[in-house]
C-alpha positions as CSV (number, residue, x, y, z in Angstrom):
1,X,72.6,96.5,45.2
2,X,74.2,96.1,48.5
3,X,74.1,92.1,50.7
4,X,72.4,92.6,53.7
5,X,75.6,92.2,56.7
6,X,75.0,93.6,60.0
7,X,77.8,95.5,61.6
8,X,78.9,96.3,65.2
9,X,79.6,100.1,66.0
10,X,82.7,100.4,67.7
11,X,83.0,101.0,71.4
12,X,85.9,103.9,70.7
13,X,87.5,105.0,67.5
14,X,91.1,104.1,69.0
15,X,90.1,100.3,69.6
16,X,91.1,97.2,67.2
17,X,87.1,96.5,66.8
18,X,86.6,100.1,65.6
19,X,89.4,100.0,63.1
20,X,88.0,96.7,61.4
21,X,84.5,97.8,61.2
22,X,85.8,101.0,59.7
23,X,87.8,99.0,57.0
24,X,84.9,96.6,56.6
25,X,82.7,100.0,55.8
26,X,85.7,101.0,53.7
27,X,85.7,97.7,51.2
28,X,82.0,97.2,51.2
29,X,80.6,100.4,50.6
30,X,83.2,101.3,47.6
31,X,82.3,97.6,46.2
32,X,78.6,99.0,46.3
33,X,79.6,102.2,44.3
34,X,81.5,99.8,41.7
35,X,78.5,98.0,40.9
36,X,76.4,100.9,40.8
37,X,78.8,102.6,38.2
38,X,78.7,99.2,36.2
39,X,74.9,99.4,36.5
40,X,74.8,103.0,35.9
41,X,75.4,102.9,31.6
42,X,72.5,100.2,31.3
43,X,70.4,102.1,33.6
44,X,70.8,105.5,31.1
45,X,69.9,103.7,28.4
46,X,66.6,102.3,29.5
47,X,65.8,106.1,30.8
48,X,67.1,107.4,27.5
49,X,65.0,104.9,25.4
50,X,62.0,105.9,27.9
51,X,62.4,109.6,27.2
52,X,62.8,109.3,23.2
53,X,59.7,106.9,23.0
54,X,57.9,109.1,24.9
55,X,58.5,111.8,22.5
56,X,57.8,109.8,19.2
57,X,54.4,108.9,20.5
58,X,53.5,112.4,22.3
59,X,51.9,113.4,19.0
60,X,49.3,110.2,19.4
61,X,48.6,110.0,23.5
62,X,46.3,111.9,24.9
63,X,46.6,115.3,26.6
64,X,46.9,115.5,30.8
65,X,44.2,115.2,32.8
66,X,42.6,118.4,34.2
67,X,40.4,118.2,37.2
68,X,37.2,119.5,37.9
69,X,38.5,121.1,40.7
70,X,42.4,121.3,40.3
71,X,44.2,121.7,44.1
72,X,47.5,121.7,45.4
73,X,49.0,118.6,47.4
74,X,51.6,118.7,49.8
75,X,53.3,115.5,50.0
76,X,56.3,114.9,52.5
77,X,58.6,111.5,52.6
78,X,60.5,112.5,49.1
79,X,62.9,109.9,49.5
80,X,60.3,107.1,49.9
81,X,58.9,105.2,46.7
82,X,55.6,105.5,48.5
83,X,56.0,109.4,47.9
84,X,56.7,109.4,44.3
85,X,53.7,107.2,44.0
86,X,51.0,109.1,45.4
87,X,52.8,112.2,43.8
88,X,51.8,110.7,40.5
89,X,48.7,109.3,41.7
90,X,47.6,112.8,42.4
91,X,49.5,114.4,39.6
92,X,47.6,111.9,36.9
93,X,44.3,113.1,38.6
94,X,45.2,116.6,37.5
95,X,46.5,118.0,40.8
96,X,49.9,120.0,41.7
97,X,52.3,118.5,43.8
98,X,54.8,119.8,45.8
99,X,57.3,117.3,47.5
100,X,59.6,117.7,51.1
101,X,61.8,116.1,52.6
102,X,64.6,116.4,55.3
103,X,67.5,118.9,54.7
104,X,69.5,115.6,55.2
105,X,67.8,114.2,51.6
106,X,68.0,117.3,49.6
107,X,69.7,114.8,47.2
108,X,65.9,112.9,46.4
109,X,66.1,111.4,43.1
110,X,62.2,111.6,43.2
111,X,62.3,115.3,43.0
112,X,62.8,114.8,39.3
113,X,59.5,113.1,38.6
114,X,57.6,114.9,36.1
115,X,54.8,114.8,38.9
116,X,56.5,117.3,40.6
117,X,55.6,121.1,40.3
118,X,58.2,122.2,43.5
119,X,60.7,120.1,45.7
120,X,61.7,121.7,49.4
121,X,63.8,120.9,51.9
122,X,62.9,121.4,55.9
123,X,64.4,120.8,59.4
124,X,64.5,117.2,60.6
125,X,61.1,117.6,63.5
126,X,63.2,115.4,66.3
127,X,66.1,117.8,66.0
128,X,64.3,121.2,65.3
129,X,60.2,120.7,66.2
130,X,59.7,124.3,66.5
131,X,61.8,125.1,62.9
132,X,59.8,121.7,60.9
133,X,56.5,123.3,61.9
134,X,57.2,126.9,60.7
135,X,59.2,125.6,57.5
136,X,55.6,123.5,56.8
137,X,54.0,126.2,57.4
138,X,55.5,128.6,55.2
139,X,55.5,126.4,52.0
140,X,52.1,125.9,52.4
141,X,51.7,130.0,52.3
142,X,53.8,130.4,49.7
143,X,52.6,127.5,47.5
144,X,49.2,127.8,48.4
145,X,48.6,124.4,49.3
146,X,45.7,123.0,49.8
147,X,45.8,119.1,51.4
148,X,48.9,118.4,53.4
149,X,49.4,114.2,52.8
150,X,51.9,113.4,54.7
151,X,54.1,110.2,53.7
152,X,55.9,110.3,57.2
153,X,58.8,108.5,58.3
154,X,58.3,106.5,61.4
155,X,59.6,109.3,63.5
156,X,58.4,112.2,61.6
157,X,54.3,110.4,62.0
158,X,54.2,112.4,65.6
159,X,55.8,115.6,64.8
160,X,53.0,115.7,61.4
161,X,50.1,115.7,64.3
162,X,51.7,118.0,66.1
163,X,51.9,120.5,63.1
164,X,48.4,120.1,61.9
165,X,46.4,122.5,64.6
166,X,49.1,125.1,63.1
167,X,48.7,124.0,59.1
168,X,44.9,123.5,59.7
169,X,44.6,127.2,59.7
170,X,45.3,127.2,55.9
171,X,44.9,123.9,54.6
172,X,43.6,120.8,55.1
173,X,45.5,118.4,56.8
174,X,44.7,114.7,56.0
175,X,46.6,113.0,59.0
176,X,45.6,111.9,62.6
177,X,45.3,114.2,65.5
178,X,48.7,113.8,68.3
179,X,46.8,111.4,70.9
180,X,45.5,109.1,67.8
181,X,48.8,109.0,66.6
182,X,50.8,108.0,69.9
183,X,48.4,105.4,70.6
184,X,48.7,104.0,67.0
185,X,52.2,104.0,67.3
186,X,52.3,102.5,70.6
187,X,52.4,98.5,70.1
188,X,51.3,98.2,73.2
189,X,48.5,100.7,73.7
190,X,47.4,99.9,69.8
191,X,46.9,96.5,70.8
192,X,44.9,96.9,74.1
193,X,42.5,99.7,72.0
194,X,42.2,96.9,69.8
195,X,41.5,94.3,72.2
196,X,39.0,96.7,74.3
197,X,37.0,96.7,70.3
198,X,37.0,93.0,70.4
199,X,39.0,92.7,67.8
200,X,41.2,89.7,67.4
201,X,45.2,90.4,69.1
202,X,48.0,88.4,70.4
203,X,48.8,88.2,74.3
204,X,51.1,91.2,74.9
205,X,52.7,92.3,77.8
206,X,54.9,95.9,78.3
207,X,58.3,95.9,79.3
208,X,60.3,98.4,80.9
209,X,63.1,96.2,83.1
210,X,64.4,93.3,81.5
211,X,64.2,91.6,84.8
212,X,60.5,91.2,84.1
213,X,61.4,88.7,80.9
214,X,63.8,87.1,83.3
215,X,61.2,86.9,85.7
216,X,58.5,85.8,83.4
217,X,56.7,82.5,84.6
218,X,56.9,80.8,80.9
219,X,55.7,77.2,81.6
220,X,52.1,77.9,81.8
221,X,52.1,79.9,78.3
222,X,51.1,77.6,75.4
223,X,53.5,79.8,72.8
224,X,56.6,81.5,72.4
225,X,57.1,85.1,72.6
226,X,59.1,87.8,71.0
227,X,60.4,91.5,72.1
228,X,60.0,94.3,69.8
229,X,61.1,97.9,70.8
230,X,57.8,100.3,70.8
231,X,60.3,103.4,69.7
232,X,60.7,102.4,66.0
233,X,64.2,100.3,65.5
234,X,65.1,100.1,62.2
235,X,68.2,97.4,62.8
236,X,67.0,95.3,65.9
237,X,62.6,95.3,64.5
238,X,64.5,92.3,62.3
239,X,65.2,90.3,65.3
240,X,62.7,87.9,66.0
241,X,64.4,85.8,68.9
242,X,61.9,83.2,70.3
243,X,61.6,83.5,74.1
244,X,62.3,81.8,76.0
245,X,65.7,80.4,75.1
246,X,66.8,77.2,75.8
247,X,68.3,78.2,78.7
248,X,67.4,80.6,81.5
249,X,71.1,82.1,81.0
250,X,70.4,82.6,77.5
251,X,67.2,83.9,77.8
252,X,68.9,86.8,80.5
253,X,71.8,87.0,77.9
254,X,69.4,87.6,75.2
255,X,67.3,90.3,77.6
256,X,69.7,92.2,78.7
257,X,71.9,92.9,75.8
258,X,68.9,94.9,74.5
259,X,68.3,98.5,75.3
260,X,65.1,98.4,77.5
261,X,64.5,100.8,79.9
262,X,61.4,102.9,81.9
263,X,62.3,105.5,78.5
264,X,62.6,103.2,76.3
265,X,59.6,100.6,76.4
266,X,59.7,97.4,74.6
267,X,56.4,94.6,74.3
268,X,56.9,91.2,74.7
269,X,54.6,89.8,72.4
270,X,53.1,86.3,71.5
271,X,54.4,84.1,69.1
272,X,51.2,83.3,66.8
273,X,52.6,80.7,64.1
274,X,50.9,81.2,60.6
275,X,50.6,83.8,57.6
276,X,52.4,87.4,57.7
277,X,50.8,90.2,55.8
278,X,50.3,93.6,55.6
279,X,48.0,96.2,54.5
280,X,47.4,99.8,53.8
281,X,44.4,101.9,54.0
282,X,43.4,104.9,53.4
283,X,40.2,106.6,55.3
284,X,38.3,109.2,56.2
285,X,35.9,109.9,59.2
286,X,36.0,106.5,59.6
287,X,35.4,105.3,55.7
288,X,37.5,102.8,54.4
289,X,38.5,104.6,51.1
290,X,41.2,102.6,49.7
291,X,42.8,99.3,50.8
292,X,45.2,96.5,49.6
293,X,46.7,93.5,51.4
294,X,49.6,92.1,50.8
295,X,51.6,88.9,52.2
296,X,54.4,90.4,54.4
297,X,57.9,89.4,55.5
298,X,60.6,90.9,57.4
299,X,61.9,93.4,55.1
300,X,59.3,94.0,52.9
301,X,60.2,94.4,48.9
302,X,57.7,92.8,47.4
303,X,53.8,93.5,46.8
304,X,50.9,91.6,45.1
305,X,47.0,92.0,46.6
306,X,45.6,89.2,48.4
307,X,41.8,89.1,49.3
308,X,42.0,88.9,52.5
309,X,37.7,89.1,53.7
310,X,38.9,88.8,57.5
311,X,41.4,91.7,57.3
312,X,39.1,94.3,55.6
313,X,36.9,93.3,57.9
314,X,39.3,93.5,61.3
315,X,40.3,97.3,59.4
316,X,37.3,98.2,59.0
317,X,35.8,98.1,62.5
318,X,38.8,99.6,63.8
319,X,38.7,102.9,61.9
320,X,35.1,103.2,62.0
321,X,35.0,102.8,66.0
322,X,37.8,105.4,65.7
323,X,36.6,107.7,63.2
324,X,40.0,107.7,61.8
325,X,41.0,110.3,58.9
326,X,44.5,109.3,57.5
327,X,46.7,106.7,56.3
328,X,47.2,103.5,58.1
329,X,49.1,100.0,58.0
330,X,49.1,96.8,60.1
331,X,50.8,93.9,60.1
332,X,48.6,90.8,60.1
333,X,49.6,87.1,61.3
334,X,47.1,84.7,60.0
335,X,46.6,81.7,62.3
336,X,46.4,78.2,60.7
337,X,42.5,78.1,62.1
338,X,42.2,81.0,60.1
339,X,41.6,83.6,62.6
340,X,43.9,86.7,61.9
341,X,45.8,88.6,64.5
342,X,46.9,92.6,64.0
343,X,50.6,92.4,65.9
344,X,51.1,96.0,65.3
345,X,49.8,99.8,63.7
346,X,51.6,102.4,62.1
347,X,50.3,105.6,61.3
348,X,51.4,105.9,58.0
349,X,51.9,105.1,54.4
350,X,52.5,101.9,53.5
351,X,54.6,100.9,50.8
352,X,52.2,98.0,49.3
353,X,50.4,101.4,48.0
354,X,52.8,100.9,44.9
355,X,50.2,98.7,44.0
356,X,48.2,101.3,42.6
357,X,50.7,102.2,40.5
358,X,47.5,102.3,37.5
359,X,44.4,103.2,39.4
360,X,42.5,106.4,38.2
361,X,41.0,106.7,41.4
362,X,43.5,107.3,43.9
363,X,43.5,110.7,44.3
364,X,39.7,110.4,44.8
365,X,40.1,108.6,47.6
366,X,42.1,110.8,49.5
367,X,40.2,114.2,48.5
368,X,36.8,113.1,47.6
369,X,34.2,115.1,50.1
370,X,31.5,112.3,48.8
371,X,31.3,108.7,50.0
372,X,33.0,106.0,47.8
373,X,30.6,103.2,47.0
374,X,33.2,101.0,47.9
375,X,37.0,101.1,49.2
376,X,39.5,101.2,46.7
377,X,41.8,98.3,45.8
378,X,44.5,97.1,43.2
379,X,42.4,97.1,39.6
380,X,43.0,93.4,38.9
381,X,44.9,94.3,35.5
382,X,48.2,96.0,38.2
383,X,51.3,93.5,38.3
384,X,52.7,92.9,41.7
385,X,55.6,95.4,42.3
386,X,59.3,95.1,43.4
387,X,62.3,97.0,43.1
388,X,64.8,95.9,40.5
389,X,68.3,96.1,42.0
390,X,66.8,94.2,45.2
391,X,65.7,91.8,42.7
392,X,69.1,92.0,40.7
393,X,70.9,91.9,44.5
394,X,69.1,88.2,44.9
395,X,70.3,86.4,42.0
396,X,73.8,86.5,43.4
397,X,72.1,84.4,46.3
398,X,70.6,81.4,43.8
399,X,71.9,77.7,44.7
400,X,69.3,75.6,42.6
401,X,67.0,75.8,39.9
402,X,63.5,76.5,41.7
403,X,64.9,79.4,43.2
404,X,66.2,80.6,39.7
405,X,63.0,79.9,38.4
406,X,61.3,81.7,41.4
407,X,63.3,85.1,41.1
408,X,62.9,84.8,36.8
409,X,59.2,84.4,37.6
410,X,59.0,87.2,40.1
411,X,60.8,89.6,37.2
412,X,58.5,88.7,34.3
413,X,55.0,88.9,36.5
414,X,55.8,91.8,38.3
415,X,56.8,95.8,37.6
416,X,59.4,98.0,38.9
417,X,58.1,99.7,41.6
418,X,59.8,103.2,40.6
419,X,60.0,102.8,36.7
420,X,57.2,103.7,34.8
421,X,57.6,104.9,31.1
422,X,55.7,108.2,31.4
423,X,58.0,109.1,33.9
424,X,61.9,107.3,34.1
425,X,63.7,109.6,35.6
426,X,63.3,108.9,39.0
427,X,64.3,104.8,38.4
428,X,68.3,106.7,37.2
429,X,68.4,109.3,40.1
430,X,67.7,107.4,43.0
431,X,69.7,104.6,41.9
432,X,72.4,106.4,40.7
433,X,72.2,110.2,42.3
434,X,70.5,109.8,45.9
435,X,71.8,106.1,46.9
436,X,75.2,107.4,45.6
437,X,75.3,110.4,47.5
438,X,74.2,108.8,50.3
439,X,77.1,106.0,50.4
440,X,79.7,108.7,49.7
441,X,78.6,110.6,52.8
442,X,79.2,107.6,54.7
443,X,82.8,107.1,52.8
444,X,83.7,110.5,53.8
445,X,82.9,109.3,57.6
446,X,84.1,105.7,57.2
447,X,80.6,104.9,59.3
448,X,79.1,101.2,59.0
449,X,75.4,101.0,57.5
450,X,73.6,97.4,57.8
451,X,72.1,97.9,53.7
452,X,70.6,99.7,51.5
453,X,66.3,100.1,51.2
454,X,65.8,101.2,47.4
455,X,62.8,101.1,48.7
456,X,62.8,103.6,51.1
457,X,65.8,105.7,49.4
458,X,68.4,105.4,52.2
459,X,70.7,103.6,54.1
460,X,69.6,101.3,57.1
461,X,72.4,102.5,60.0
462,X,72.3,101.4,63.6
463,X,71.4,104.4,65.1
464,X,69.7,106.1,62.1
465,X,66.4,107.5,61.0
């Protein structure tokens, strides 16, 4: 339950800056571990409670699900909430899972879950391409896995394509090919497919010299813009700095303390006022098998399904002119007319898939040889999901009554996205094993991390994965 702060690196251990930010990481990330250990005897006793009720009514529930055709999934991302969901997604369907993840996150408190049959660690791909692939490679033969799902991390999403002409050879793999995925991941190439499609996009323009912002003739555009790196930036993807600034010094102050370079592409993007959301989807040669829509902020917690006609439409024209087999998210801004804009693609899971936390139909979706009748979305019985200690982490923040009201509100409609009462154990190891862990490591280094994502299982470092 850590406050969003942001925090400077220092220039050189030996400097006055890099001694404060080292005692700032000091105080704040053994404050974090206090309230985790408060949190931690509450947290065993709802997990203890789970585990007992789940044994006094065994005798009276009814036995696992066996599939027709039982197979063996391959799911990576084990740190990521989106993992552990379609882990039980698949495992309620009657299928075997097997869960990955980094070497760095052998500590995943997922890898608990009663879903899982086998938990393995392999080479980060950015570090060790060559090692990921083979290590992929030989679980699949040793597990005899059948559909590789990947739940990638933004920077694992390439490395996944690049492995599947080598795992295709003994299973499937239900991911895109490497050209599909660079384009998707590209903001600015994903929006130019788009807009070739005729599908609806703001202006965009791709930057490679910040001179070219400085440069950039303003007065005849009718809206603001924004830069966003097209390498994935966990820290600066927050920053949504209108351009220009109100003054041309600002605006080249603002431009050149980013990192953009001929390597290291940013787009500068049209401001579109209006309605944030986000959506997954799941297809296959080009079917829309499963979607939800949800509305969408900065850093994303929080889930509920929103009809959205226009979106499933925009969605759906994209991956059938594609003839896209995967997973894949965009981020929507709805206009005030109405009209709604995709700003970017990733090639991935999307967290708002916790919103399917009760649908029987999941794993259908993603195995299913046969046509669905219709794409797959929330059952309208599914509460919108958050994560508690974010939730917890927010009350500390309350200054009036309607925002008390809000956050009570948000508690009582809504379920945890990582507790479920068939399976707790998960909701007491990533809280209190893997986040734990991970803030010790950091102790031991005295390194600065900007806060923690419960929901994706780690810290959020400048600099990190």
């Amino acid at each position: 339950m850590a406050q969003s702060i942001s925090l400077s690196l220092p220039q050189s251990p030996t400097s006055s800056t890099g001694v404060s930010v080292k005692v700032v990481a000091l105080f704040k990330t053994l404050g974090t571990l206090t309230l985790l250990l408060i949190a931690l005897p509450f947290n065993a006793l709802i997990v203890l409670i789970s585990l007992l009720w789940g044994i006094v009514r065994s005798p009276f529930t009814k036995k696992a699900v066996v599939a027709a055709h039982p197979q063996t999934i391959l799911v990576s991302g084990a740190k990521m909430t989106k993992a552990l969901q379609l882990a039980r997604s698949f495992h309620a369907a009657g299928h075997r899972v097997i869960l990955i993840e980094g070497h760095k996150y052998w500590l995943s408190g997922h890898r608990f879950s009663k879903a899982v049959s086998r938990f393995y660690t392999v080479p980060a791909p950015q570090e060790d391409p060559e090692g990921y692939i083979q290590a992929l490679v030989e679980i699949v033969k040793k597990e005899k896995v059948d559909v590789y799902v990947p739940v990638c991390s933004p920077v694992a999403s390439y490395y996944d394509s690049l492995a599947k002409p080598v795992l295709s050879e003994y299973c499937e793999v239900f991911h895109f090919d490497p050209d599909i995925t660079k384009m998707l991941d590209d903001k600015f190439a994903f929006t130019d497919r788009a807009r070739s499609l005729g599908l609806s996009v703001p202006k965009s323009f791709k930057i490679t010299d910040p001179q070219q912002v400085i440069n950039f003739d303003f007065s005849q555009e009718t809206r603001k813009y924004i830069l966003k790196s097209i390498d994935y930036d966990s820290v600066r993807r927050l920053n949504l700095t209108k351009l220009p600034c109100d003054t041309p010094e600002e605006t080249a102050a603002f431009v050149n303390s980013l990192p953009i370079s001929p390597e290291k592409p940013w787009i500068m993007q049209e401001f579109i006022p209006g309605k944030e959301l986000c959506t997954h989807s799941t297809v296959r040669d080009g079917e829309l098998r499963l979607h939800c829509c949800s509305n969408s902020s900065a850093f994303q917690i929080n889930y509920e399904n929103v009809e959205n006609p226009q979106i499933r439409q925009w969605v759906q024209h994209f991956v059938k002119s594609l003839a896209l087999t995967g997973q894949v998210s965009f981020d929507f801004i709805q206009a005030e007319d109405g009209t709604v804009y995709a700003i970017e693609c990733n090639p991935r899971t999307h967290s708002a898939i916790t919103m399917f936390y009760n649908h029987p139909g999941v794993a259908d979706a993603y195995l299913s040889e046969t046509p669905l009748a219709a794409p797959l979305e929330p059952l309208a019985s599914s509460k919108p999901s958050y994560f508690l200690y974010h939730e917890i982490w927010r009350l500390t923040g309350i200054r009036s009554w309607k925002q008390l009201q809000t956050s009570v509100n948000t508690l009582v409609r809504g379920t945890d996205a990582i507790y479920s009462l068939d399976d707790p154990i998960p909701f007491l190891t990533l809280h209190h094993w893997q986040i734990p862990l991970l803030l010790l490591k950091n102790l031991q280094q005295l390194k600065g991390w900007v806060k923690i994502d419960f929901n994706i299982g780690k810290l959020v470092e400048l600099g990190g994965d």
